[in-house]
C-alpha positions as CSV (number, residue, x, y, z in Angstrom):
1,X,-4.0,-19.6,45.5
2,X,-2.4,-16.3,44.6
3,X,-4.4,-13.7,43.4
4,X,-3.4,-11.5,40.5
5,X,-4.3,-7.7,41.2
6,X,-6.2,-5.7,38.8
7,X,-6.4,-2.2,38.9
8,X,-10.3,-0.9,37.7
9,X,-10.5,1.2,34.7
10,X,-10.9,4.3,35.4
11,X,-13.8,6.1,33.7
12,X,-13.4,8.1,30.8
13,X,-14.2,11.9,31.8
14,X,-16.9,12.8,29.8
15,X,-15.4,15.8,27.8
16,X,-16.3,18.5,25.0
17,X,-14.0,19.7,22.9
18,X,-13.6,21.9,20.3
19,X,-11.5,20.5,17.4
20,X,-10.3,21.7,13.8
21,X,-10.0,18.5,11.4
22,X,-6.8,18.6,9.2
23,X,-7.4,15.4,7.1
24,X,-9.1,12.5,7.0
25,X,-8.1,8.6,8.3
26,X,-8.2,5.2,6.0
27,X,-11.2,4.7,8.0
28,X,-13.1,7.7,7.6
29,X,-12.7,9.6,10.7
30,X,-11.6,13.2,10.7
31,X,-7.9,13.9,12.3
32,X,-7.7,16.7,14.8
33,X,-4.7,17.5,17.8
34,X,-5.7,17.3,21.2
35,X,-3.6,17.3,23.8
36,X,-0.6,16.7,21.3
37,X,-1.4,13.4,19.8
38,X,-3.8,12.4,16.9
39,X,-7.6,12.3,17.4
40,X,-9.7,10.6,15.8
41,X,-13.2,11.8,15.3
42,X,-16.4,10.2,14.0
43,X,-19.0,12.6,11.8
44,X,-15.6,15.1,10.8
45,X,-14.9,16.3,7.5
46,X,-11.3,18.0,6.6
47,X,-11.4,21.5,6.9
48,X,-14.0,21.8,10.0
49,X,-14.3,22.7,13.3
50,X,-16.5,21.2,15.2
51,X,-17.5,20.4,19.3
52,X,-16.7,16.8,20.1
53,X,-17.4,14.3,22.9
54,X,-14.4,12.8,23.8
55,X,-15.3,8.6,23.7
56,X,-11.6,7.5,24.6
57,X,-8.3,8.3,25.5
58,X,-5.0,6.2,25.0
59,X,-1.4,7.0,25.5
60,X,-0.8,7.7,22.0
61,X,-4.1,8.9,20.5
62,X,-7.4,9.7,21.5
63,X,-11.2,9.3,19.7
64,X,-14.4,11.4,19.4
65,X,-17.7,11.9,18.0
66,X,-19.0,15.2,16.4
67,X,-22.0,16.7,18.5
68,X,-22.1,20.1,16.3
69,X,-20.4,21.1,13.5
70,X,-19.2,24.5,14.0
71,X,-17.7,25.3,10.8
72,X,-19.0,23.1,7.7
73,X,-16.8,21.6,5.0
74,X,-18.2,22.3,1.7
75,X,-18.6,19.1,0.6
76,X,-20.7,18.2,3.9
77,X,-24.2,17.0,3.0
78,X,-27.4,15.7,4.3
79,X,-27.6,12.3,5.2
80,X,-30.3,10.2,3.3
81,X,-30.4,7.4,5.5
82,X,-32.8,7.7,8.7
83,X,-31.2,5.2,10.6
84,X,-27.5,7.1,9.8
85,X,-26.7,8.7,13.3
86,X,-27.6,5.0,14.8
87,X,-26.7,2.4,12.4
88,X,-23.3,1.5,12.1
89,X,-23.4,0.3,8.5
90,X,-21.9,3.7,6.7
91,X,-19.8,6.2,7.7
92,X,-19.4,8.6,5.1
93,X,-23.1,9.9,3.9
94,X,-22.4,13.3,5.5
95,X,-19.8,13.8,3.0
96,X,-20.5,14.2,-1.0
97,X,-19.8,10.9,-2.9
98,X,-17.4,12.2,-5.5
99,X,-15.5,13.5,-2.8
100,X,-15.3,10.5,-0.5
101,X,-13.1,8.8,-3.3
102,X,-11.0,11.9,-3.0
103,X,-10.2,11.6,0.6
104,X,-9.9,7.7,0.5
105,X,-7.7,8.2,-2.0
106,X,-5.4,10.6,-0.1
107,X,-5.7,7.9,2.5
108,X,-4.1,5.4,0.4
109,X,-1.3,7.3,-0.6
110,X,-0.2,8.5,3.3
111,X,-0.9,4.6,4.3
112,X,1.7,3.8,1.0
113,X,4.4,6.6,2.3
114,X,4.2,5.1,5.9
115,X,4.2,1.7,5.5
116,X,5.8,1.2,1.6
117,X,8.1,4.4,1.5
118,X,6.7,5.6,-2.3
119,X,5.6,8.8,-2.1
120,X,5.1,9.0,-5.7
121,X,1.7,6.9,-6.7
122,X,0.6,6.9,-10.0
123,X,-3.0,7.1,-9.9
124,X,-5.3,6.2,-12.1
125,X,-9.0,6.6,-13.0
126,X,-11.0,5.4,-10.3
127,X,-14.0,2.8,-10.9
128,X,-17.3,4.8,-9.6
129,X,-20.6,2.9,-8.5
130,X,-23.2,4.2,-8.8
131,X,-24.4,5.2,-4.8
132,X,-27.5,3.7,-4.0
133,X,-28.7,0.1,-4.4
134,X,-25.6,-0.8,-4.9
135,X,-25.2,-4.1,-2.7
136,X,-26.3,-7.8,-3.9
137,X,-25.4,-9.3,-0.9
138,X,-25.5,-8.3,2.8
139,X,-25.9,-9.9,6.5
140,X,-28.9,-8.7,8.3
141,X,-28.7,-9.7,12.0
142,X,-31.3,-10.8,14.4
143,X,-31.3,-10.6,18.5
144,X,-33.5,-10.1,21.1
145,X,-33.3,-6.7,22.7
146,X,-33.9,-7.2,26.5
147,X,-34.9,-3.4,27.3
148,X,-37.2,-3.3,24.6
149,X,-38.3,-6.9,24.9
150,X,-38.5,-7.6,21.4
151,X,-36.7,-9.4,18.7
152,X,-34.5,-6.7,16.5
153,X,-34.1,-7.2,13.1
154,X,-31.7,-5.0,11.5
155,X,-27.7,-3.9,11.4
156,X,-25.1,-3.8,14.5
157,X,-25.2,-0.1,15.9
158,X,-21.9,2.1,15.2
159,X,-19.5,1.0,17.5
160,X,-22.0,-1.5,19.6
161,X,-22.8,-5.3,19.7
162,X,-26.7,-3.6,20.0
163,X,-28.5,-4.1,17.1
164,X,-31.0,-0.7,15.3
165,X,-33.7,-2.1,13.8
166,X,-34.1,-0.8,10.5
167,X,-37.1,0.0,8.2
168,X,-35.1,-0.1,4.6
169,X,-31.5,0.1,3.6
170,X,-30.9,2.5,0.6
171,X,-27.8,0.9,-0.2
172,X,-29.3,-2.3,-0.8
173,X,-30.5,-3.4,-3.9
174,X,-34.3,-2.8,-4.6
175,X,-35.5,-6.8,-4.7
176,X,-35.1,-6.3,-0.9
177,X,-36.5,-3.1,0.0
178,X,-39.7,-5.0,1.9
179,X,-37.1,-7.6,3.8
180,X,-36.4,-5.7,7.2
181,X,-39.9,-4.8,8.1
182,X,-41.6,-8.2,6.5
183,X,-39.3,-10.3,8.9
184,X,-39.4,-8.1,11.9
185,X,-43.2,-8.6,12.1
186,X,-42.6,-12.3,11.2
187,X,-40.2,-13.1,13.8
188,X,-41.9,-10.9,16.8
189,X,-44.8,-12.1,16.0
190,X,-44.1,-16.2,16.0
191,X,-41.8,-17.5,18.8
192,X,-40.7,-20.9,17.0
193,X,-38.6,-18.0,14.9
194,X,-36.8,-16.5,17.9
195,X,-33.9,-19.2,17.1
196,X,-33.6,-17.3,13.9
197,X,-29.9,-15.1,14.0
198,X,-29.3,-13.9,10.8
199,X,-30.4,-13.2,7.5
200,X,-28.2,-13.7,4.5
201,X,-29.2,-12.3,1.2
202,X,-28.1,-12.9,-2.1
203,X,-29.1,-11.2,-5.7
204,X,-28.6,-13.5,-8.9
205,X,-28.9,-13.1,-11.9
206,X,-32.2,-14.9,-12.0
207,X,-33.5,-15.4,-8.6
208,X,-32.9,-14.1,-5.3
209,X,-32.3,-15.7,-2.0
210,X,-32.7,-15.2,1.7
211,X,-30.7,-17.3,3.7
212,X,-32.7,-17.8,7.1
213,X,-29.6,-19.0,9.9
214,X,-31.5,-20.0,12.9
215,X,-29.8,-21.7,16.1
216,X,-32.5,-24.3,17.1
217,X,-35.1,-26.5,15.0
218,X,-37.8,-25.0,13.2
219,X,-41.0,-26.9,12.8
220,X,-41.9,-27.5,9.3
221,X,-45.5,-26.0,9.8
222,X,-44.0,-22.7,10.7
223,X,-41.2,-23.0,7.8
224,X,-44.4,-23.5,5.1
225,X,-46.4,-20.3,6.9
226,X,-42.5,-18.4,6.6
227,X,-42.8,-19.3,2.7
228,X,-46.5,-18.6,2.4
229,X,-46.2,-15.4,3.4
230,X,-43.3,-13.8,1.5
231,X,-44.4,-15.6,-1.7
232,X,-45.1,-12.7,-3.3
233,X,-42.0,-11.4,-2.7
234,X,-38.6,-11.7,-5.4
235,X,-37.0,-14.2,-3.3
236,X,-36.8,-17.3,-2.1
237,X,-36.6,-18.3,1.4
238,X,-33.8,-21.2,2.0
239,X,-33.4,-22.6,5.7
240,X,-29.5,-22.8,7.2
241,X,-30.3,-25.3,9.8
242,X,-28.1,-25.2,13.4
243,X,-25.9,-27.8,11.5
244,X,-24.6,-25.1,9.1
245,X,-26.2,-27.1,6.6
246,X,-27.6,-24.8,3.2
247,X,-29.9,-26.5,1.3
248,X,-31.1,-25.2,-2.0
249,X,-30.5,-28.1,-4.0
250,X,-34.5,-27.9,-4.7
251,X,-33.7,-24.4,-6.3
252,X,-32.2,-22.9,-9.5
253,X,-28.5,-22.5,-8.6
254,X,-27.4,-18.8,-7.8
255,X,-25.4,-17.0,-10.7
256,X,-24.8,-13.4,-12.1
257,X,-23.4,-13.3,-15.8
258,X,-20.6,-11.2,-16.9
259,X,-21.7,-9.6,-20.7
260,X,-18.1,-8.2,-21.0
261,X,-16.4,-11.6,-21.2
262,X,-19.2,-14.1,-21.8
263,X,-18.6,-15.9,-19.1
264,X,-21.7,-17.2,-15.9
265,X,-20.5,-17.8,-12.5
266,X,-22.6,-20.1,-10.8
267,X,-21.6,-20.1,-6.3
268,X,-23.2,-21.5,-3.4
269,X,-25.1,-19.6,-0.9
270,X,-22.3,-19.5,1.4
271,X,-19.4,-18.9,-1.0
272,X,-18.2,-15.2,-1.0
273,X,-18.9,-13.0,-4.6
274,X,-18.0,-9.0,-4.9
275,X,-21.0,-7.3,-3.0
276,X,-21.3,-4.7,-5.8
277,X,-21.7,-6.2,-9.2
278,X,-21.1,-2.9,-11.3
279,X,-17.7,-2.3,-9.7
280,X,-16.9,-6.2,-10.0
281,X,-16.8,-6.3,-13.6
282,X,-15.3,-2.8,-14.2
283,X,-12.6,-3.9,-11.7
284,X,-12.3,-7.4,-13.9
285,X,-12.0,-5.2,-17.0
286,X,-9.0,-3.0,-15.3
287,X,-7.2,-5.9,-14.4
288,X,-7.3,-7.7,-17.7
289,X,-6.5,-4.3,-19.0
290,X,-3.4,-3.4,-17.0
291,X,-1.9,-7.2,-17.2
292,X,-2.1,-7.0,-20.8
293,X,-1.6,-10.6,-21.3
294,X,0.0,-11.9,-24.8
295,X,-1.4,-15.5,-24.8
296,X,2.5,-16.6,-23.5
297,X,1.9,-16.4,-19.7
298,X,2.0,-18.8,-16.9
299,X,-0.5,-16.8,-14.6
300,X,-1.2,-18.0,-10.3
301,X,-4.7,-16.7,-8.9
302,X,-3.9,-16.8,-5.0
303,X,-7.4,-16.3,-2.7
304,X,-9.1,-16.7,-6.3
305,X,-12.3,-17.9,-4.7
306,X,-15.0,-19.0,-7.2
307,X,-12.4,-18.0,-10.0
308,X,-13.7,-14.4,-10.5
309,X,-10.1,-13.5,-11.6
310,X,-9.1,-17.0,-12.6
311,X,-11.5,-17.3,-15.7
312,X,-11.7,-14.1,-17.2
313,X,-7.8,-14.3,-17.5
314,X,-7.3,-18.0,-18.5
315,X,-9.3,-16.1,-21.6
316,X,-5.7,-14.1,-22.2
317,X,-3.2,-15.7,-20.6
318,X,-1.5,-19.5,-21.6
319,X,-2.8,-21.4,-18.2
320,X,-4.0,-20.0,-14.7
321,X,-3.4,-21.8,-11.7
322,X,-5.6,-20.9,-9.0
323,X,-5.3,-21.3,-5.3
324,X,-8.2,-20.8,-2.3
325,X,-8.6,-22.1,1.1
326,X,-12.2,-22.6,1.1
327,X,-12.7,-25.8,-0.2
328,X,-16.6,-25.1,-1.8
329,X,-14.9,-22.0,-3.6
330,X,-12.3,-24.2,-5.1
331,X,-15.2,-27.1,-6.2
332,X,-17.5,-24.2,-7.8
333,X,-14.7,-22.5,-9.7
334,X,-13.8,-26.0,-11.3
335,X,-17.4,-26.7,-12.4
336,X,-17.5,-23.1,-13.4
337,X,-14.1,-23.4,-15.9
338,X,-16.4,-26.6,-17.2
339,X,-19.3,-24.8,-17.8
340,X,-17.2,-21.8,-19.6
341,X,-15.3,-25.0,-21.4
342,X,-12.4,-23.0,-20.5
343,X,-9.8,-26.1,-20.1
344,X,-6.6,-24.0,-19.3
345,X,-7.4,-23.3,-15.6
346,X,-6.8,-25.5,-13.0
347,X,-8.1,-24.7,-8.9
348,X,-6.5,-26.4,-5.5
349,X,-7.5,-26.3,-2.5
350,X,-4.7,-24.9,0.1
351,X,-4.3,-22.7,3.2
352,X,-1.9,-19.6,2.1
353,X,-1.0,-19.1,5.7
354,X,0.6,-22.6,5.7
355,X,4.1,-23.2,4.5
356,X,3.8,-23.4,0.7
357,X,7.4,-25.8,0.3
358,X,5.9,-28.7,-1.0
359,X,2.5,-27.0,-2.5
360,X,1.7,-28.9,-5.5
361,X,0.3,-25.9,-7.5
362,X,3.9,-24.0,-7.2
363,X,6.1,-24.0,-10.2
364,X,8.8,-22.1,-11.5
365,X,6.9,-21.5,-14.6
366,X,4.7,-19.4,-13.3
367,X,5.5,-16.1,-14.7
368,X,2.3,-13.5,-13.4
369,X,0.9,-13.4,-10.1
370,X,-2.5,-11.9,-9.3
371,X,-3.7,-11.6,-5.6
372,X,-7.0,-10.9,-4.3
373,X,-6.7,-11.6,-0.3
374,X,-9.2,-10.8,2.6
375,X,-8.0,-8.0,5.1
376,X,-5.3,-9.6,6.8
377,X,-3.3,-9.6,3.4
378,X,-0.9,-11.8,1.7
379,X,2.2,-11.6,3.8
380,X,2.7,-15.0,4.7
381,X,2.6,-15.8,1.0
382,X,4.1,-13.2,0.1
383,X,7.0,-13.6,2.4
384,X,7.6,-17.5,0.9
385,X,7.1,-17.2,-2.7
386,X,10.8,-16.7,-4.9
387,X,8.8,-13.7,-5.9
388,X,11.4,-12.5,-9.1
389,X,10.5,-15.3,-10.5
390,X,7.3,-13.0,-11.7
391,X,7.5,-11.0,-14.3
392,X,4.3,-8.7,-13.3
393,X,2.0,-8.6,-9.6
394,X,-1.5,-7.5,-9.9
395,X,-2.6,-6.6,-6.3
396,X,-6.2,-6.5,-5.4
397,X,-7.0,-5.0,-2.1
398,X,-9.9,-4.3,0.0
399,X,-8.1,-3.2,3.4
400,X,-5.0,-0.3,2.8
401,X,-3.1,-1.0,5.1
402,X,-2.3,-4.8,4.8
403,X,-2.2,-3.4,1.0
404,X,0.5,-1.0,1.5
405,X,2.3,-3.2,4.5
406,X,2.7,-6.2,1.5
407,X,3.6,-3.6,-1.3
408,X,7.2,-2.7,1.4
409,X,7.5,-6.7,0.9
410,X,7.3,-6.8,-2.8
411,X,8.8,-3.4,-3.8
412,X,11.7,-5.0,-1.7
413,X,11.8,-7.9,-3.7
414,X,12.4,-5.7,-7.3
415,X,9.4,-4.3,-8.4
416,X,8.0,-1.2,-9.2
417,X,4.4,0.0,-8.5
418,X,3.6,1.1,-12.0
419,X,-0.2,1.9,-11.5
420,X,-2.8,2.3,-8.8
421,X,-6.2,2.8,-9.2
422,X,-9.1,3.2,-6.3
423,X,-12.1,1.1,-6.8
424,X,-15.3,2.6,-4.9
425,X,-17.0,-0.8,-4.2
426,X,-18.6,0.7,-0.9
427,X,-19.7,4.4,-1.5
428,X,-20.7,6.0,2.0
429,X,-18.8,3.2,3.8
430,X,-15.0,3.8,4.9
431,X,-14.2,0.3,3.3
432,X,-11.4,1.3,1.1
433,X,-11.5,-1.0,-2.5
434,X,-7.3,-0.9,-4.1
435,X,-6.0,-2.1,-7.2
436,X,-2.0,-2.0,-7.8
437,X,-0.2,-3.4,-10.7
438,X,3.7,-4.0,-9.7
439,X,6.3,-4.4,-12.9
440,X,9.8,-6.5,-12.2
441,X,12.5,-4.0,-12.6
């Protein structure tokens, strides 16, 4: 048999530099020269110098991490976090929170001149959270750390599969604060829960959940001591058995209730909902604001999901037709249009990557087009749909550059982006939230 040669990698030089940061990346990361091509460097702020570590070096750019700051920005600030420097949950703490939406936005409009060719972005007020305790759901994994010979309960490391075990997340809401350190003893100190992976946990309106994903059968004797023991706690413990099975039929279903628009979304532990619920219903009352639907329209929800968009809208508009690939989504944002008795909408179940040419839900009536897709984007919708049929495109984003890649496709198609507004679902996180509202020319 032939045998393919390989050439070993060779290993990176271990390298201090000393950089000045010119601007900052959709990512977070400060931009520096070295070597003439673009470096990217972890812990930098705009307007700083700083020494660096040099952590890799490709033929077209280059990444670092700080190891002194040199010259500070004046918007550089103490981290409040004492897990920051290891965990690799936010990226942005060292940098003042009003001013993070600053530099994200300028991120957004040099992703929007690369990629889309406008230069001139309207922008508009962006939605603010407030910065701490923010989240309602999050993924808390669990492994076994060999070195330390332990189980580790806590978030991935900043650019590792190694998980930092963590004492309490600031960023999460407060019903929570106990969870890290209550199931680190737990699970270290009972073996039968060393099948256990991940926690998932999810705040409702009314009752909060975690989701305990474990990999091999837990006895029942040890489920009843789990439950025992974090009775006092506000949440309820649900099992997610190695069958991917979630069972909390025995428990009030999950909801959270939006006051602006009367309307209760009930979702399965499983189904995905906007982690921050203060931004979720600002951004809901933006987007009904900017469509400024008559009563007249014929408006399609693509990636609608539970029918977050889908409902508030069918409120305004003349029928929604909503579209999601997940099929539980689809089933919970049907019951929920029944329990709103909002009678307009209808949901289907589809796969927008797939060829849409014989999609029941398509039809030439449809006059306003709202899409709210993961990071990979909406191109391969995008690229199929007659898109002049649409009078107006509401684009909701939470990845920039798939954001301004599809915007190229549908400012090509007619339209012009009249407004653009930054949405800070994430504060000290590089995750970049984008709204854009495109008008038929």
């Amino acid at each position: 048999m032939a045998q393919i040669f390989k050439a070993k990698k060779k290993p990176l030089k271990q390298q201090t530099l000393e950089l000045t940061i010119t601007g900052m990346d959709h990512q977070g990361r400060g931009i520096a020269k070295h070597n003439n091509k673009v470096c990217f460097v972890s812990g930098a702020l705009p307007n700083e110098t700083v020494k660096a570590t040099l952590v890799e070096d490709k033929a077209k750019y280059s990444s670092a991490k700080v190891t002194k700051v040199i010259q500070a920005s004046e918007s550089r600030v103490d981290a409040f976090c004492e897990h920051y420097n290891q965990c690799g949950g936010c990226q942005l703490q060292h940098l003042e929170v009003s001013q993070q939406v600053v530099e994200k936005q300028t991120a957004v409009t040099q992703l929007f001149s690369k990629f889309a060719k406008l230069n001139s972005l309207n922008w508009q007020t962006p939605l603010l959270s407030k910065p701490v305790h923010y989240r309602r759901s999050a993924r808390i994994a669990v492994m076994f750390d060999k070195a330390a010979k332990k189980m580790r309960v806590g978030y991935r490391a900043s650019g590792s599969k190694n998980i930092v075990s963590i004492n309490k997340c600031a960023v999460l809401d407060e019903v929570f604060t106990d969870v890290f350190t209550l199931f680190d003893d737990l699970i270290n100190q009972h073996k039968a829960l060393h099948s256990i992976s991940h926690l998932q946990l999810y705040q409702s309106d009314k009752q909060n959940f975690v989701v305990i994903r474990h990999t091999k059968a837990i006895n029942d004797d040890t489920k009843a001591l789990v439950e025992h023991i974090t009775k006092s706690q506000q949440f309820k413990i649900v099992w997610q058995s190695e069958s991917d099975a979630i069972e909390h039929s025995h428990l009030a279903t999950p909801f959270y209730y939006l006051k602006e628009f009367d309307l209760k979304f009930e979702f399965g532990l499983g189904n995905f909902i906007q982690v921050n619920a203060q931004v979720n219903e600002a951004m809901l009352k933006q987007a009904a604001n900017w469509l400024d639907l008559k009563g007249d329209e014929n408006l399609l929800d693509l990636f609608c999901g539970i029918g977050n968009f889908s409902l508030v809208l069918a409120k305004q508009a003349k029928s929604v037709i909503g579209v999601e690939g997940v099929t539980s989504a689809v089933a919970i944002a049907a019951q929920n249009a029944q329990t709103n008795s909002i009678t307009n909408a209808q949901f289907h179940c589809f796969d927008l990557t797939q060829s849409i040419q014989s999609a029941p839900w398509f039809s030439k009536n449809l006059d306003v087009l709202v899409l709210d897709p993961s990071r990979t984007g909406a191109m391969a919708v995008l690229e199929q749909l007659p898109l002049k049929q649409f009078k107006t495109i509401l684009y909701v984003s939470c990845d920039p550059v798939t954001l301004a890649r599809d915007s190229a496709i549908i400012s090509q198609a007619g339209f012009d982006l009249n407004k653009i507004g930054l949405m800070n679902m994430f504060p000290h996180t590089g995750h970049i939230e984008t709204m854009a509202l495109f008008q038929r020319r």
